[in-house]
MARZARO-794544 format. One line per field, with one value per residue (C-alpha): residue number from 0; residue in one letter; x, y, z. Coordinates in Angstrom, 1 decimal, always signed. Layout:
# residues N
pos [NUM / ...]
code [A / ...]
east [X / ...]
north [Y / ...]
up [Z / ...]
END
This chain:
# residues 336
pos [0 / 1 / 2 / 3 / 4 / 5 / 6 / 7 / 8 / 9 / 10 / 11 / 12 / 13 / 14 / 15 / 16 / 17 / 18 / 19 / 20 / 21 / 22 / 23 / 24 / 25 / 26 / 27 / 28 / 29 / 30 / 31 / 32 / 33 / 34 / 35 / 36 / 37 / 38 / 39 / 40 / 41 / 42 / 43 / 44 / 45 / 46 / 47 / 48 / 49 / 50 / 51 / 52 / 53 / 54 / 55 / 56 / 57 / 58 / 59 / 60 / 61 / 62 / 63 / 64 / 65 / 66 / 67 / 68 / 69 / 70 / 71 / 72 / 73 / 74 / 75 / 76 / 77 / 78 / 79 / 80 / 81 / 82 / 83 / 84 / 85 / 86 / 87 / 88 / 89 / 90 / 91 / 92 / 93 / 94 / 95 / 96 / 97 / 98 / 99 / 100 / 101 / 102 / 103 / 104 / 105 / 106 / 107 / 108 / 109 / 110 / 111 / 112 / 113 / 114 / 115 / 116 / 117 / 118 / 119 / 120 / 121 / 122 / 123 / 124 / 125 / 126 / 127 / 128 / 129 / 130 / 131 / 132 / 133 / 134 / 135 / 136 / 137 / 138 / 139 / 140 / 141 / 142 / 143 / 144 / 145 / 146 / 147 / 148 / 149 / 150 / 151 / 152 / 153 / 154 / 155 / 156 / 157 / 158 / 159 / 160 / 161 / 162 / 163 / 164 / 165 / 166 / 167 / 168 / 169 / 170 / 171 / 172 / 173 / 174 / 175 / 176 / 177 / 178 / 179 / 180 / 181 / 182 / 183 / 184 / 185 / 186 / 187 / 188 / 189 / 190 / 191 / 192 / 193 / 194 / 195 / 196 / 197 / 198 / 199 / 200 / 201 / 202 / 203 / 204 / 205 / 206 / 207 / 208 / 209 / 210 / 211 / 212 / 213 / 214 / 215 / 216 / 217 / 218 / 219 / 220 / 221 / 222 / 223 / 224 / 225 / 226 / 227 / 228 / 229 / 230 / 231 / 232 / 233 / 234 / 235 / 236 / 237 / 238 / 239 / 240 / 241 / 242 / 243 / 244 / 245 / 246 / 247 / 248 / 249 / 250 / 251 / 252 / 253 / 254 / 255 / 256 / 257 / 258 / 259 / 260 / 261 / 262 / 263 / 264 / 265 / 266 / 267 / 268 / 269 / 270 / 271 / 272 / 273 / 274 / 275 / 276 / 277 / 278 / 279 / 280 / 281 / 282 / 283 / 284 / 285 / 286 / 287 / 288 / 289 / 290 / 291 / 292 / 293 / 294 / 295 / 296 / 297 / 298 / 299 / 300 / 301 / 302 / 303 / 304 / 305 / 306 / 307 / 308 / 309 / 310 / 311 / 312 / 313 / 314 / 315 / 316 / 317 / 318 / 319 / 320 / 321 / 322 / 323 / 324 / 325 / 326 / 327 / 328 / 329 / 330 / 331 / 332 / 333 / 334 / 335]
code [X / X / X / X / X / X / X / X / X / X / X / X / X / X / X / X / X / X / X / X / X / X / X / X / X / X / X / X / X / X / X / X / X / X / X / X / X / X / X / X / X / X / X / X / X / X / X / X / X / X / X / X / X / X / X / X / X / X / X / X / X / X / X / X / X / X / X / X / X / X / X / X / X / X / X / X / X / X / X / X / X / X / X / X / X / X / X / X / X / X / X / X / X / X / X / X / X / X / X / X / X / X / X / X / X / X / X / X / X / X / X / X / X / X / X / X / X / X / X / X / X / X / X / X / X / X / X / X / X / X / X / X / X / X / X / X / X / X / X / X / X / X / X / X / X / X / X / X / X / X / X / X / X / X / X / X / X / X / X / X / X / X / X / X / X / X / X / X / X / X / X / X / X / X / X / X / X / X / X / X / X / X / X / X / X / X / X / X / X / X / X / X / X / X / X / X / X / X / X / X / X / X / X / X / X / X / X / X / X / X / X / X / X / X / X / X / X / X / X / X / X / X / X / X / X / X / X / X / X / X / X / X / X / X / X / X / X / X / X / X / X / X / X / X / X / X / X / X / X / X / X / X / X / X / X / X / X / X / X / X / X / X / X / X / X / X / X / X / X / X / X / X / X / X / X / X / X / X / X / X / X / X / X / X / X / X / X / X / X / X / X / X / X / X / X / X / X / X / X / X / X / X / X / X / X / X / X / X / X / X / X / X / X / X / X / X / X / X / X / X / X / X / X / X / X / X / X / X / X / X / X / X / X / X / X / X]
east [-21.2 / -22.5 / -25.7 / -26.9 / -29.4 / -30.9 / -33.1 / -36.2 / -37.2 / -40.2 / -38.0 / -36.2 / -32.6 / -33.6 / -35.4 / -31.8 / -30.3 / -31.5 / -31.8 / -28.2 / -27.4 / -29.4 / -29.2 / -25.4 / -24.0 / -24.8 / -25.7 / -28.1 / -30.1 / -32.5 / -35.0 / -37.0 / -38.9 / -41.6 / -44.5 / -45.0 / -46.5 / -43.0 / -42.6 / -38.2 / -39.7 / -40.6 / -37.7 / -35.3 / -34.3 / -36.3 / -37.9 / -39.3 / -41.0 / -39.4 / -40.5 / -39.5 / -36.2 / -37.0 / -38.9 / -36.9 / -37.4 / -35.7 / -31.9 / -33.0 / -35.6 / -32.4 / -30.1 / -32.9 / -33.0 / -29.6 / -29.2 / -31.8 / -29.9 / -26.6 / -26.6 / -22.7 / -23.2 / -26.0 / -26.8 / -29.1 / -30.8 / -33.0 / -32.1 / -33.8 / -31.6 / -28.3 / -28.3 / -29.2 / -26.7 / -24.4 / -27.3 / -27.5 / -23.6 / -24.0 / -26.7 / -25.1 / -21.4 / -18.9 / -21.3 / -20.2 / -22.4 / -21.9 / -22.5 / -19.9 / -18.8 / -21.1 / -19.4 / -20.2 / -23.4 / -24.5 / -22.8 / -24.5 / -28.1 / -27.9 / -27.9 / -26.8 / -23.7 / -22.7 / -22.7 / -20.2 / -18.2 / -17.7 / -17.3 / -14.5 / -12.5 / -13.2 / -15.7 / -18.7 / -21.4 / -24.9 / -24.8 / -26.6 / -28.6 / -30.1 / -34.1 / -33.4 / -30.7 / -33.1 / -32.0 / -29.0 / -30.0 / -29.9 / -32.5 / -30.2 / -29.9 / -34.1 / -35.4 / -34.1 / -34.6 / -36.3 / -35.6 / -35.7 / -31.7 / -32.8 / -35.2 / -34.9 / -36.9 / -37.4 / -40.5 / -41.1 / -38.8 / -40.2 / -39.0 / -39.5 / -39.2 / -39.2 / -37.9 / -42.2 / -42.7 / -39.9 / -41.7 / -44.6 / -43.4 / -41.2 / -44.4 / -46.9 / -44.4 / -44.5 / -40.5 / -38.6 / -37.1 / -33.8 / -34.4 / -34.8 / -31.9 / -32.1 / -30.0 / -29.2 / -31.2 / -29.4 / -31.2 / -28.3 / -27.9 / -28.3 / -25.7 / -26.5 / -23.0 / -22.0 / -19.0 / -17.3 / -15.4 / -14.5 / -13.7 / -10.2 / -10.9 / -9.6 / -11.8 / -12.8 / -15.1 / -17.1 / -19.6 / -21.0 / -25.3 / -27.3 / -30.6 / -32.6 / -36.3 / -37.1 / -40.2 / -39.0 / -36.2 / -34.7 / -37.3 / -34.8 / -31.2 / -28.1 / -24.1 / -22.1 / -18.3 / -18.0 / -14.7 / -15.6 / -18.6 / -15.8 / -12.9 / -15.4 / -16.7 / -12.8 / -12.3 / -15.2 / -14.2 / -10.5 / -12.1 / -14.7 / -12.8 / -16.4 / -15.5 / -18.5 / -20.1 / -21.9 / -23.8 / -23.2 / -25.5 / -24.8 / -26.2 / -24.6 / -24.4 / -24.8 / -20.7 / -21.1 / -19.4 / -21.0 / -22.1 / -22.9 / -26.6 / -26.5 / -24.9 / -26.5 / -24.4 / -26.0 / -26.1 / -28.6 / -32.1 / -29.6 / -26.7 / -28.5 / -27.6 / -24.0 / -24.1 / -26.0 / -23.3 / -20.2 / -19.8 / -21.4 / -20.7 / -23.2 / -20.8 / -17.7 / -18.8 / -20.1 / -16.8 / -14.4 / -17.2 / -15.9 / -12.0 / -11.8 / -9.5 / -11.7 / -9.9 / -11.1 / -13.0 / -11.6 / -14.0 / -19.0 / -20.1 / -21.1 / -24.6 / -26.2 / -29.8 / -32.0 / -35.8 / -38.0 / -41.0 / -44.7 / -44.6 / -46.5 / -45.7 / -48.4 / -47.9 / -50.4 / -50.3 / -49.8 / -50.4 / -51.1 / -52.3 / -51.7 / -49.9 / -50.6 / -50.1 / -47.5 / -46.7 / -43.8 / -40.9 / -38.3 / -36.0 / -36.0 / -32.1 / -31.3 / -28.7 / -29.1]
north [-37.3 / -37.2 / -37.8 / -34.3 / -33.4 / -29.7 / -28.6 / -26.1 / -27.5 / -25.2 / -21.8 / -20.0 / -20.9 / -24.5 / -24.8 / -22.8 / -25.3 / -28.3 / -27.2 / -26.0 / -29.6 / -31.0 / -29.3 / -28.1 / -31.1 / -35.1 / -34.9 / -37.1 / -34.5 / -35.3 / -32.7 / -32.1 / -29.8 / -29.4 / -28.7 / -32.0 / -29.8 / -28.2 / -28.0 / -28.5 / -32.0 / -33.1 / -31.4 / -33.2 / -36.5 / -38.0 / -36.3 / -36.5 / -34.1 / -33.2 / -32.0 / -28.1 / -27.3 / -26.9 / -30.5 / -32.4 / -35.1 / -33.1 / -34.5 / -37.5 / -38.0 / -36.1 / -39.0 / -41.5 / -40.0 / -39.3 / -43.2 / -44.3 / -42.6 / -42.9 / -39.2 / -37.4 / -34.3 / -31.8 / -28.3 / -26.2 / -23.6 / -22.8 / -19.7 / -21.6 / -24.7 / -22.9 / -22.6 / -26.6 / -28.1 / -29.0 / -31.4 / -33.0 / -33.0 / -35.7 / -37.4 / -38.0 / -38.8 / -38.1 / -37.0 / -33.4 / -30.1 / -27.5 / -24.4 / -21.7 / -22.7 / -22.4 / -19.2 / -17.4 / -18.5 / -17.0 / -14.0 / -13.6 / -14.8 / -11.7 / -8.1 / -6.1 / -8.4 / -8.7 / -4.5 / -4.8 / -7.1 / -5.9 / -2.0 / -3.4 / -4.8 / -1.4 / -2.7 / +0.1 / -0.2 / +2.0 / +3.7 / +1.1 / +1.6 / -0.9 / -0.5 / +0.4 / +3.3 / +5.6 / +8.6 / +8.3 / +8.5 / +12.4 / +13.6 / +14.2 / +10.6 / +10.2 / +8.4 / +5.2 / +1.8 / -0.4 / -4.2 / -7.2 / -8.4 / -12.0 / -12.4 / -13.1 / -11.7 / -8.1 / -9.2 / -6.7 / -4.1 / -0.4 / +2.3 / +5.7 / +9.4 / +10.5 / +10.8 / +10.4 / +7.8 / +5.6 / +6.1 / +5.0 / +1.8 / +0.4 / +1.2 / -0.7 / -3.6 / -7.1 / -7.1 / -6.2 / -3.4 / -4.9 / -7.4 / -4.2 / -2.7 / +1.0 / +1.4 / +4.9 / +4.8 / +4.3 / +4.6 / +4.0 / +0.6 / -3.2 / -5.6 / -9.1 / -11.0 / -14.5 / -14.9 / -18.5 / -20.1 / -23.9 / -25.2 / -24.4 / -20.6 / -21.0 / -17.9 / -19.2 / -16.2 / -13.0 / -12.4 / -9.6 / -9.0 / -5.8 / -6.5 / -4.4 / -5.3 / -7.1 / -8.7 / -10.3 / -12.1 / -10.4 / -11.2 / -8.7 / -8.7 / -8.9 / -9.9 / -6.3 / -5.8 / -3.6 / -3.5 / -1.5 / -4.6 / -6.9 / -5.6 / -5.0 / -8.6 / -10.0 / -8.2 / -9.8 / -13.1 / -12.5 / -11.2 / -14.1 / -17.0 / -18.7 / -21.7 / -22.0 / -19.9 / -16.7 / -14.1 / -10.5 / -7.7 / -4.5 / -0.9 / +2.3 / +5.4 / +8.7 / +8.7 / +5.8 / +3.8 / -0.1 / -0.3 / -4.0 / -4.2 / -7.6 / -11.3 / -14.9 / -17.4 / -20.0 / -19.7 / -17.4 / -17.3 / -15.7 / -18.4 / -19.8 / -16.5 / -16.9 / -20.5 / -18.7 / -16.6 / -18.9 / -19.5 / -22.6 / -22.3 / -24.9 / -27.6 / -25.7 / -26.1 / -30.1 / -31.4 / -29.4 / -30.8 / -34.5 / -33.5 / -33.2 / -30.5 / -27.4 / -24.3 / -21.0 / -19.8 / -17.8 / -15.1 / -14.7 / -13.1 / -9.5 / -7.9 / -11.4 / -11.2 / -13.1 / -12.6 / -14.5 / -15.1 / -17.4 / -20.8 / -24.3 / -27.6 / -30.5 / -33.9 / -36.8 / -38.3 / -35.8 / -35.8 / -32.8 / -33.9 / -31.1 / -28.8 / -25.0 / -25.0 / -22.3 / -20.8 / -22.6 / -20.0 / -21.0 / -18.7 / -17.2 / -16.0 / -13.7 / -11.9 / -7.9]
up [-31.1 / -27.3 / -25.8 / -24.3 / -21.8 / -22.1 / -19.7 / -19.5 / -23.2 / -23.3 / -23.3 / -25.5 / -24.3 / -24.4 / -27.8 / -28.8 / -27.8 / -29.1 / -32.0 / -32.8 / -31.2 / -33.8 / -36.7 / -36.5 / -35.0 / -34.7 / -31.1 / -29.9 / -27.5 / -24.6 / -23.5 / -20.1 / -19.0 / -16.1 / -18.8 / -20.4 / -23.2 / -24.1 / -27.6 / -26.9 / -25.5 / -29.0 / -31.4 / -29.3 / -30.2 / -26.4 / -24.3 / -20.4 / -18.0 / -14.8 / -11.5 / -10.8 / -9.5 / -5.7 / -5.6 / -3.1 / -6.7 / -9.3 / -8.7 / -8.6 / -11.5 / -13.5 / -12.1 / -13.3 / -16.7 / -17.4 / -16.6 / -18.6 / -21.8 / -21.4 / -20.6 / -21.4 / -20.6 / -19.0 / -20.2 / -17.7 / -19.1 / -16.3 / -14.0 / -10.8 / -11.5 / -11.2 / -7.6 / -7.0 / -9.5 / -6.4 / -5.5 / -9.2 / -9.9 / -6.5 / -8.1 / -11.6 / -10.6 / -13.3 / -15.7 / -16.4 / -16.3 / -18.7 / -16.0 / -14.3 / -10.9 / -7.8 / -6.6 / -9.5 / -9.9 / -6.1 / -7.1 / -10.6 / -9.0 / -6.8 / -9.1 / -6.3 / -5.5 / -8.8 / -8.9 / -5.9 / -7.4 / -10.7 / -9.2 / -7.1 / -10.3 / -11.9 / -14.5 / -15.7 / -13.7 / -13.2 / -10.0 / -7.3 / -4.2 / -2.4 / -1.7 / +2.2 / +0.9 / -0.6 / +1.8 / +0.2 / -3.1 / -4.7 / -6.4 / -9.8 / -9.8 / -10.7 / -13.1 / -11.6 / -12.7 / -9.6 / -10.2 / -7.2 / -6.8 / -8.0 / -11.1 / -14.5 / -17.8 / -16.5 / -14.0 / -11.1 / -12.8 / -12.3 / -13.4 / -11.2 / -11.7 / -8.6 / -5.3 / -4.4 / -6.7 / -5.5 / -2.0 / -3.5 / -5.1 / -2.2 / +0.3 / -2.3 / -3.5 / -2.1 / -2.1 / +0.6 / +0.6 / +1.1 / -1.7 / -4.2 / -6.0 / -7.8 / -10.8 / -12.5 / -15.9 / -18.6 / -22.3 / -24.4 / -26.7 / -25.0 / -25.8 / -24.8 / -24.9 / -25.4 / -23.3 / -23.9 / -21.8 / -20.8 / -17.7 / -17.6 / -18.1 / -21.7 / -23.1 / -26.6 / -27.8 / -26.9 / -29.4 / -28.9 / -30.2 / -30.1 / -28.2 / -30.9 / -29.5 / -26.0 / -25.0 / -21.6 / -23.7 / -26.6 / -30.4 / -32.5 / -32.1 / -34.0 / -34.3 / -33.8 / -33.7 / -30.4 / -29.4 / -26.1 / -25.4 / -26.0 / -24.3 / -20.5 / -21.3 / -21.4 / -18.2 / -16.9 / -17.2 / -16.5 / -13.0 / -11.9 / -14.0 / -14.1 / -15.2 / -17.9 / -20.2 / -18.9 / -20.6 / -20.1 / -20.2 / -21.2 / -21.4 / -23.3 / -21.2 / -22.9 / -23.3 / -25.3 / -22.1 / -21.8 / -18.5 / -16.7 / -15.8 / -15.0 / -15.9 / -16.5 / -15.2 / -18.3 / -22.3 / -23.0 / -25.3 / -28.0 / -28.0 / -30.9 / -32.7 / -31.6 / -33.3 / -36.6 / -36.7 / -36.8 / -32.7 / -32.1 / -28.1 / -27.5 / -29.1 / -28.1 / -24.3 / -24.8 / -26.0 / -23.9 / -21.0 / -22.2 / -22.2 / -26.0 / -27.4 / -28.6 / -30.6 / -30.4 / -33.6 / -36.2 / -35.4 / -36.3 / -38.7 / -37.9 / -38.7 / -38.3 / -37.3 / -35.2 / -35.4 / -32.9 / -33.6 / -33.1 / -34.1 / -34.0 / -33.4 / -34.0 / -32.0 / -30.8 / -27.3 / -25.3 / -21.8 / -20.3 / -17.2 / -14.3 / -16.7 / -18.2 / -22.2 / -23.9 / -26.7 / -28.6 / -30.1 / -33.3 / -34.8 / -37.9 / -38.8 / -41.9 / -43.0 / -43.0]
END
């Protein structure tokens, strides 16, 4: 058993989290968030609000809490983190954080880069232009998928059918033109992927899950056997050796070919389907994190469903001083 910090207890990936620490293993889990209102903050075993990731405060109030509970290990499941984790590994010392290395992580946080990337090692990818590339773009390439290179949850993606309305959008947009990628539409499958790995680059499991409905974060999916998912995920990792688990997302093309759209360098909202369904990556990660030998799993159940849905928790003493109230999500899992 370990003492666990997960962070961003108010979304999906973090109420995932704790609770397959929780319920699946004896972990003794600490939750923070910047809401003190999030529901993760009270189905952990503790819980503490934290300043947001770019207050000059937030490695050290993590150092402070972390000290305060005899923290082990730290699991960041915020996309805004990932790029200030240098500054918290300082703060914490030794204690070890369950996250890909730094190099990844810039290269995942930017869409277009990871394109680059992944095109040079010969892995499917949509055809990319950047925002200020448009007169290179050929009109059999429309409709085309306008998304900013850095952003999470499908915010500010657009798609557009034309050559005019692509004009339209980049003159109208607040982003920089240069800070916009278009991707060749693709309307195939998604497959959201759990790719696990330690910090070694021992590759444990690729679990691959059909994104079936999406709302922002996937609220239907489910466990498939896709050899072709698996085998480009495998590649993946064999090409950025992240050092951490990463989540790879994945569209079919009208060949059936799974093309990249983009990765997460962190566990994603659907990790807690992975642990449903026999992969329990969260646990995996946190004791390979404390040197402990891990095995790879004997293989997830297949056709395993995840159905997310509205849910309410009750609690008294709040204080939710200076902070916005949200919805709380749990997970309903059943077998199809």
């Amino acid at each position: 058993m370990a003492t666990v910090l997960v962070t961003g207890a108010g979304g999906a990936s973090g109420i995932g989290a704790i609770q397959s620490l929780t319920d699946k293993n004896d972990h003794q889990v600490i939750g923070v968030d910047m809401d003190p209102t999030a529901a993760g903050l009270y189905l952990a075993d503790a819980g503490s609000p934290i300043p947001p990731a770019d207050d000059p405060t937030w490695a050290e109030k993590m150092a402070q809490i972390v000290e305060e509970f005899g923290v082990e290990v730290i699991i960041p499941t915020v996309d805004e983190e990932l790029t200030v984790l240098q500054s918290l590994s300082q703060a914490v010392g030794e204690v070890p954080i369950v996250a890909p290395k730094q190099d990844v992580i810039e290269i995942a946080r930017d869409k277009y880069r990871t394109m680059q990337e992944l095109s040079k090692a010969g892995v499917p990818t949509p055809k990319t232009w950047l925002g200020t590339d448009t007169d290179q773009i050929p009109n059999t390439a429309f409709p085309l998928i306008v998304k900013p290179r850095a952003g999470r949850g499908s915010r500010g993606v657009q798609r557009v059918e034309t050559p005019t309305e692509l004009a339209t959008h980049l003159k109208t947009t607040t982003i920089d033109a240069e800070r916009l990628l278009c991707q060749e539409c693709l309307s195939g499958p998604e497959y959201t992927t759990s790719v696990v790995g330690t910090n070694c680059n021992r590759l444990l499991s690729v679990v691959p899950k059909e994104a079936l409905k999406k709302e922002g974060s996937t609220v239907l999916g489910a466990t498939r056997q896709m050899p072709a998912v698996d085998e480009i995920c495998r590649q993946i990792f064999e090409t950025l050796q992240p050092a951490g688990p990463l989540n790879v997302q994945q569209l079919l093309d009208e060949d059936g070919i799974p093309r990249v759209i983009e990765i997460n360098p962190r566990f994603s909202s659907t990790s807690c389907l992975t642990v449903a369904a026999g992969v329990n990556e969260f646990d995996l990660l946190v004791r390979d994190a404390l040197g402990q030998q891990v095995d790879p799993p004997a293989g997830f159940e297949t056709d395993h469903y995840i159905i997310r849905y509205q849910n309410h928790l009750f609690a008294d003493g709040i204080d939710h001083t200076d902070s916005s109230s949200s919805d709380s999500a749990s997970n309903l899992l059943i077998d199809d």
